[in-house]
N, C-alpha and C positions, 0 to 999 in steps of 0.2 A: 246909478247904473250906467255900464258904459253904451255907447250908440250899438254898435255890436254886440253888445251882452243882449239887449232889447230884441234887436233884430230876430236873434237867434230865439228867443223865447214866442217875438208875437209870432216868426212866422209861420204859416200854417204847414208848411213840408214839412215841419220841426215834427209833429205829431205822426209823424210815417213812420221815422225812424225806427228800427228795432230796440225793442227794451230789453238789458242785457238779462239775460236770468237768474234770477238771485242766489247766491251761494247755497251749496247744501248744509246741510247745520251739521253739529262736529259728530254727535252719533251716528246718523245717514252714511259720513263719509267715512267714519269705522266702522261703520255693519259693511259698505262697499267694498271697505279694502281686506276685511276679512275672508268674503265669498270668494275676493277674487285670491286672494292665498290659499284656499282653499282650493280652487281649483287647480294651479300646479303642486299643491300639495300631493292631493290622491297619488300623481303619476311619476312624481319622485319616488313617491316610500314603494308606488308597484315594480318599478326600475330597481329599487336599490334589493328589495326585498329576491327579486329575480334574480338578478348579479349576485348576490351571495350564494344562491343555490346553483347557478351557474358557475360560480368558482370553486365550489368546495365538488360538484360534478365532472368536470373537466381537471381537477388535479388528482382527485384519485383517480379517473380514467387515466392520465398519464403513468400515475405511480404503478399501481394493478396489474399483474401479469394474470393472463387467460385464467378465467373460472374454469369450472367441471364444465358447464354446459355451452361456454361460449364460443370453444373452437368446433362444436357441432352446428351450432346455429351459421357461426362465419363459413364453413364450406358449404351447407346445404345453399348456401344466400350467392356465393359464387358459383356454384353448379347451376344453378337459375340463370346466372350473368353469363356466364360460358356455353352453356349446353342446353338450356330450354327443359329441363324436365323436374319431372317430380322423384327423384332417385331417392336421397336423403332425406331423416329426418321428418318420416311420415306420418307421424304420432303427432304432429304438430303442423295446424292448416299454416299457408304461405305469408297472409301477411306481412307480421310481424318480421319475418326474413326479407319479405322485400324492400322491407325500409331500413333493415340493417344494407341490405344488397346497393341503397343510393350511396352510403359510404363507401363500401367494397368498390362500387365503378371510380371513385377518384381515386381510391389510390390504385388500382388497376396491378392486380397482383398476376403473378407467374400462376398458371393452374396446370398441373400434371395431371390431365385427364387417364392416363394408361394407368396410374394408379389404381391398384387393388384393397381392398381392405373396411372395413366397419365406420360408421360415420364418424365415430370419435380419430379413431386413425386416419383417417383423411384429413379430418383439420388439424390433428398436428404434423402430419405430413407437412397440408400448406401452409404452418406457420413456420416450420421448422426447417422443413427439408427440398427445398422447394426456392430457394434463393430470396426470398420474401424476408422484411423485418418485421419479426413480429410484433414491435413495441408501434411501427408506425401504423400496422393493417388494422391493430388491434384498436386503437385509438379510432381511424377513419371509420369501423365499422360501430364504434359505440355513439361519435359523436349524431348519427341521426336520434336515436336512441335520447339521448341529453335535451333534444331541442324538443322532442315532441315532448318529455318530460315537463319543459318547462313550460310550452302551449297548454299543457291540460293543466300548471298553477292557474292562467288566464280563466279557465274555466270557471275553476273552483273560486276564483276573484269573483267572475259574473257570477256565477248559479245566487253567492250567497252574498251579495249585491243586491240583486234585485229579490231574496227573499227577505233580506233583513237589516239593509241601509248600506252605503258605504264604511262606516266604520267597522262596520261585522262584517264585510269583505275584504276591509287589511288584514279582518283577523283571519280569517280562515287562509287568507293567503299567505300569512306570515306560516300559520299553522303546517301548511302544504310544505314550506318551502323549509322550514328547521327540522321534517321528519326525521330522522338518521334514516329509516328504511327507504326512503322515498328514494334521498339523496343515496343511497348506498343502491341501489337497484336502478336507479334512473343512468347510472352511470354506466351500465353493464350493457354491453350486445345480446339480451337475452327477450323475451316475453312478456314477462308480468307487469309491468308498468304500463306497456301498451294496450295488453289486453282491459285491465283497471281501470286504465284514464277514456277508452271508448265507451263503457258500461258509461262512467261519469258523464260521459259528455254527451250519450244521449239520452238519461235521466231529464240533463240541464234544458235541452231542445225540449222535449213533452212538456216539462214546466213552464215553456215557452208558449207551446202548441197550445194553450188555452187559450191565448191572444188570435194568433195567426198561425191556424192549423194547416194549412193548404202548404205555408214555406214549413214548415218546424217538422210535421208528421214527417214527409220524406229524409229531412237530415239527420231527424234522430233513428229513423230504420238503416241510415245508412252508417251511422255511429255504430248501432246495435249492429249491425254485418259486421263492421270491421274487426270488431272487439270477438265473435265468435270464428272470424278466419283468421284469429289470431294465435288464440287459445282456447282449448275445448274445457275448460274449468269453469266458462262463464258458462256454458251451455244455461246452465238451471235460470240465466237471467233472459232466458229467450221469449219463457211466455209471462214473463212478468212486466217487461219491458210495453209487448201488445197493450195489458192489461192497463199500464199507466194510461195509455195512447185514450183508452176507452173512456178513463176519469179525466183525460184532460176535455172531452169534448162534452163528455156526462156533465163537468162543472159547469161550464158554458153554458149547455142548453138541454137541462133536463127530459129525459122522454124521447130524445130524438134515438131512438135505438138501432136504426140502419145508419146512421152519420157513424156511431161511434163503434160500431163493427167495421164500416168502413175506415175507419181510424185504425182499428186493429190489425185489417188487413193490411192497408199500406204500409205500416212498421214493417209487420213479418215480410211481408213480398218482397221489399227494396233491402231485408235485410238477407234473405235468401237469396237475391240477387248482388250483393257484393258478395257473398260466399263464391259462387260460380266465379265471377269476374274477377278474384285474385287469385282460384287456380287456373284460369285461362288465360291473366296475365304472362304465368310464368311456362305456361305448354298449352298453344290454341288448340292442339288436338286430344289435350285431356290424356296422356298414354299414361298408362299405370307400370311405374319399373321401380318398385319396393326393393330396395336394397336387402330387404329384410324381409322373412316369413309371416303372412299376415293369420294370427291364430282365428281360430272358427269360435266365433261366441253362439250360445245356445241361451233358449230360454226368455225371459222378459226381454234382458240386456241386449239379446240377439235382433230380439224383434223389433226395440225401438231404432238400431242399426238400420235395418233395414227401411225402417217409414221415415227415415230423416229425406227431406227433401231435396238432401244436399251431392254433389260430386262423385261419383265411385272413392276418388281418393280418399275425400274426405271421410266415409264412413269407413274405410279401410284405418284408417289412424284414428277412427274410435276403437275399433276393435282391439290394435294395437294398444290405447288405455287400458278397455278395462282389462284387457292380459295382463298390463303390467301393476294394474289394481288387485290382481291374486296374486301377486309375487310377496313370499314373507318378507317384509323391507324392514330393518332394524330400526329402532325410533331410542330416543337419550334425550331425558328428560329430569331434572331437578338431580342428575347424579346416578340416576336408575337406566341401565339398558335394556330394553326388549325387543321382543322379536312381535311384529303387528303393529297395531296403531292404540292410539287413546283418542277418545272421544273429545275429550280435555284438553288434547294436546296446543290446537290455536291459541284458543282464549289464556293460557297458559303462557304459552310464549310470548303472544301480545303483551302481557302484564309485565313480564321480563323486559321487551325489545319497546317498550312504549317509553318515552320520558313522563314523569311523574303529572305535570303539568299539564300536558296533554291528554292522558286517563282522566284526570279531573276535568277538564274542561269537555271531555267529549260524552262524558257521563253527566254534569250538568247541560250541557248542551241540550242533549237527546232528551232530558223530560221537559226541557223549556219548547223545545220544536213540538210535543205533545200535550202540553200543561195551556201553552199561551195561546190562547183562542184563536188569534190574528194570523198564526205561526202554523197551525192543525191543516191548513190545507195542502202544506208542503210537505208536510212529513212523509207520506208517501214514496214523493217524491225521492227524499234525503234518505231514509232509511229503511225502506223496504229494501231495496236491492242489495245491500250490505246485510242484510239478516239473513236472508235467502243465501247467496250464496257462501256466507260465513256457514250456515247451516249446512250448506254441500259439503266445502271443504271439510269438516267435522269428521262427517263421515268418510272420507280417504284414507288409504291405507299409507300412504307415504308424507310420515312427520318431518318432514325433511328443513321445515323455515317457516319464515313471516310471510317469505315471496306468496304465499300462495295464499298471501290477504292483505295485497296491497290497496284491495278498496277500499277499505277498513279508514288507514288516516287520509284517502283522500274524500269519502263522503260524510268522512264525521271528522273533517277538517271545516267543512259547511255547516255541518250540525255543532259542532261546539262553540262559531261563533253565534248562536241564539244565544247565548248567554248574556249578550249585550240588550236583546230584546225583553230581560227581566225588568220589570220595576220593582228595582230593589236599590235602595240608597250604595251603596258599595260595590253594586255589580261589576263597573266599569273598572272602578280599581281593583278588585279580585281577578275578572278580566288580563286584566295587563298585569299582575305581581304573575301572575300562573303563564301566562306568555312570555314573558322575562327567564322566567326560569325555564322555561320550554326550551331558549332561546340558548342560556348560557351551560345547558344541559349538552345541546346537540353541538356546540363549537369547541367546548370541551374535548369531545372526540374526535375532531378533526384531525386526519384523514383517515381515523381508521371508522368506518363505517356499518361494513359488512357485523363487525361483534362487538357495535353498540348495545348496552344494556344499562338500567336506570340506576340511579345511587340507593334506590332502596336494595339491588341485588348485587353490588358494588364496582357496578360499573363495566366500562369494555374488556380491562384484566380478568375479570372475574366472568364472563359468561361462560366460557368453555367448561363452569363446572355444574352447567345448567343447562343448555343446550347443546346441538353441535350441527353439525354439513352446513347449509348455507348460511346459518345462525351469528358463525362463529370461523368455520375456517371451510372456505371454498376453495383453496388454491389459488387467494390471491396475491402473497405474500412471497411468492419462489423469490422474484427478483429483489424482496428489501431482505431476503436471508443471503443471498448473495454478497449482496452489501456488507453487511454485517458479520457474515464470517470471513468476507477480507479485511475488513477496517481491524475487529476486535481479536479474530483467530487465524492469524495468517498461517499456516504449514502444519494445522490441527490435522488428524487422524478424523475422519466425518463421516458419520453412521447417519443413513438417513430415510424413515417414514413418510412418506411423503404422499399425502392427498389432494390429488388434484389432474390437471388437463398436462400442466408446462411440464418441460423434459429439462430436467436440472444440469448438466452438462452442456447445454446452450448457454446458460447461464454462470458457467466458469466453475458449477460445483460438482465435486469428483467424488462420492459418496460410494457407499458399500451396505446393502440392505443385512442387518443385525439380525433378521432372522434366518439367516442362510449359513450362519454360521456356530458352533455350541457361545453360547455368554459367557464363560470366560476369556474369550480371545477376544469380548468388544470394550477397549479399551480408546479413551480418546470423550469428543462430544458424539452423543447421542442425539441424533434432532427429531423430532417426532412431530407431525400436524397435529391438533388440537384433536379434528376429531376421531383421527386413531389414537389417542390417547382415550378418550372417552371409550372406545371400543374396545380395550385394548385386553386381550387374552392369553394364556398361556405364557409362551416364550416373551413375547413383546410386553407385556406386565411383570414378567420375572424383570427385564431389564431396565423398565423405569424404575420399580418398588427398590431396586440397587441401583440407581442413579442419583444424582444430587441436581436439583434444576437450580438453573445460574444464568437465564439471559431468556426472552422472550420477541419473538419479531410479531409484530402488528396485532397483537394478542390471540395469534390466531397459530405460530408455531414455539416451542418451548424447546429449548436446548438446558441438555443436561449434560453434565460432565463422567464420565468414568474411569 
């Protein structure tokens, strides 16, 4: 040994040094690098799974000309922006307009206040006649609409996250995000999505509120407000919402019976309080200037009008509901028109507008959230409030769509991924083949969205002879008919039925309504919306039953030749 070599071993500082730490052995350091791919894992597939539904939401928003309802919502939402009041559109609390109205202020449209005329006439006033483009206003006013859509996927990621692991959170968020409904409604300037995804979101907060009630109780009262100054269809989830409030502090701390009335209270109070404060957002001195005559309700209906503890407004556009809940509204269903409603009529068209994959997973879902021991504390949470109010809607008199159960796939987008929480050797792969399909069901119909229907009823072609109005044809279609009869029928004779908001002469087409004149003199294409087709009587049936159909736009109008 060398003098050096010695040195270094007798000498005693030798024994200070640090001793390097010995490699981790090769499994350690494949369990390490898995957790850590793991972790960018989750937030790529939440990214990616997001970006899809944000693309296929923002392209049919581009493509889509004005629904039925959404040039009423776009001017009530600039009369806000312009003039401070409650004028338009009083059947429906502000909200949901106000956040259509953060679009409306960027793109900062012309408003002809001297204008006279009925809510719908004023928004096409201001899309049309008014120097305004309607493809840009339309867009600026949807895309708030798109973003919050996609914030309440986030939710439904958490809610069912933290009931039932990360992986049964891609799923329910994959769930969320391939809905066709979701994505067909999430794109629109309209209601139901936001009223939906509030109910959701303060569900998710009470399931919180078991941990940390003090922050959760007020966010989800304030969830619960928002969702009912949105739209008044959630009403029925107002004292159920309390009610969770009660079981989240009941599970906690048995017997404590003033904490969890106190629980109850603070939901209701803070949600009663964002009611006020988003009609005093939009008029601090609360004036009452109804564009429209508010009817006198009598009786139960009247009276619970009256105990609502909400705004003059606001009970004024109850009123205007259940008025327009006696109006005989026609309903079209499996091929059958009538006059009223069917009980049947949701659940009905859910099974139509659902993809296949989806029904199955949200039906095993929901007995695993009940069946699986671990899982029985949330159910509650998951499915009560989608029972109830699916049970409201039921009873409505206007069959009009799915819009009006948009909670449906997004709280049993939570409930179907229990399915992962089975122990059952093939769960996970039944799992994923039924998401797959869920998956390549819903991109299949891109962009047409609005009259997505499943392959057992065949498909988006084929709804209109099953459903109709928002189902199937809302008026979204005016401008890909435009296209279309310039590309394929240039100098055609154009006979034209048309349902909907948009004024087809803005759009280059120069039409002649077929019933204003005898049927032999209508010669040329016939174009007709889906769902005056579905409705279609007298004269207007004389002229299809002698028509030959020869071309289809977005499966929602049908052109026939004469």
């Amino acid at each position: 040994m060398m003098a050096s070599e010695q040195q270094s071993v007798l000498d005693p500082g030798h024994l200070d040094d640090p001793v390097p730490a010995p490699r981790p052995a090769p499994a350690a350091r494949l369990t390490a690098a898995l957790r850590a791919r793991r972790r960018w894992l989750v937030p790529v597939l939440v990214v990616l799974l997001l970006a899809q539904m944000a693309a296929a939401m923002v392209t049919t928003a581009v493509q889509q000309t004005p629904t039925i309802d959404e040039p009423v919502y776009v001017a009530a939402a600039t009369d806000y922006l312009h003039e401070h009041r409650l004028r338009y559109n009083p059947e429906h609390p502000p909200l949901g307009k106000l956040v259509v109205m953060a679009g409306i202020a960027v793109a900062d449209p012309h408003y002809d206040t001297s204008y006279q005329g009925d809510q719908g006439q004023v928004g096409r006033h201001l899309l049309y006649a008014s120097g305004n483009d309607p493809w840009r206003l339309m867009l600026w006013a949807r895309l708030p609409v798109i973003a919050l859509t996609l914030l309440f996927a986030l939710v439904v990621f958490a809610f069912a996250r933290e009931v039932l692991g990360t992986a049964a959170g891609l799923l329910a968020l994959a769930l969320y995000c391939f809905s066709p409904d979701l994505i067909a409604h999430g794109s629109l300037a309209t209601l139901d999505v936001p009223s939906a995804g509030f109910v959701l979101t303060s569900a998710w907060l009470l399931w919180r509120a078991r941990r940390r009630p003090r922050l959760y109780l007020p966010l989800a009262g304030a969830a619960l407000g928002a969702a009912v100054a949105t739209k008044m269809s959630v009403l029925p989830a107002l004292p159920v919402l309390p009610a969770l409030a009660v079981l989240s502090v009941w599970g906690v701390r048995p017997g404590r019976v003033r904490r969890a009335l106190t629980a109850a209270a603070v939901v209701t109070a803070t949600a009663v309080a964002v009611v006020w404060l988003s009609y005093l957002a939009v008029d601090p001195r609360l004036r009452s200037v109804s564009a429209v005559p508010i009817p006198a309700i009598h009786g139960p209906r009247g009276l619970l009008v009256d105990l609502m503890p909400f705004p003059h407004a606001y009970r004024d556009g109850m009123r205007l509901q259940f008025g327009l809940e006696d109006y005989p509204w026609q309903g079209y269903l499996f091929g059958h028109l009538y006059t009223g409603s069917r009980w049947y009529y949701l659940p009905a068209a859910l099974l139509v507008k659902t993809p296949l994959g989806m029904l199955a997973l949200w039906a095993a879902g929901a007995v695993a959230v009940v069946a699986v021991r671990r899982l029985r504390p949330a159910a509650p949470y998951v499915l009560l409030p989608p029972a109830v109010l699916l049970a409201s809607a039921m009873t409505g008199s206007r069959d009009f769509g799915t819009r009006y159960a948009l909670f449906m796939p997004m709280f049993l987008a939570v409930g179907g991924a229990a399915v992962l929480a089975v122990r059952w050797r093939w769960s996970r792969s039944v799992g994923g083949a039924l998401l797959l399909f869920v998956a390549v069901s819903s991109l299949r119909t891109f962009p047409f969205y609005l009259p997505y229907s499943n392959e057992a009823f065949g498909g988006p072609a084929k709804t209109h002879l099953r459903l109709h109005d928002s189902n199937v044809d809302w008026g979204q279609d005016l401008g890909r008919l435009a296209d279309r009869l310039r590309e394929r029928y240039p100098g055609e004779r154009i006979w034209l039925v048309y349902k909907g908001s948009g004024i087809p002469s803005y759009y280059g087409i120069h039409a002649t309504d077929p019933r204003t004149v005898p049927p032999r003199e209508v010669h040329g294409l016939l174009v007709v919306s889906d769902s005056s087709v579905a409705k279609a009587r007298g004269r207007l049936a004389e002229l299809i039953d002698t028509s030959r159909p020869v071309d289809d736009v977005g499966h929602s109008i049908t052109i026939y030749r004469r």
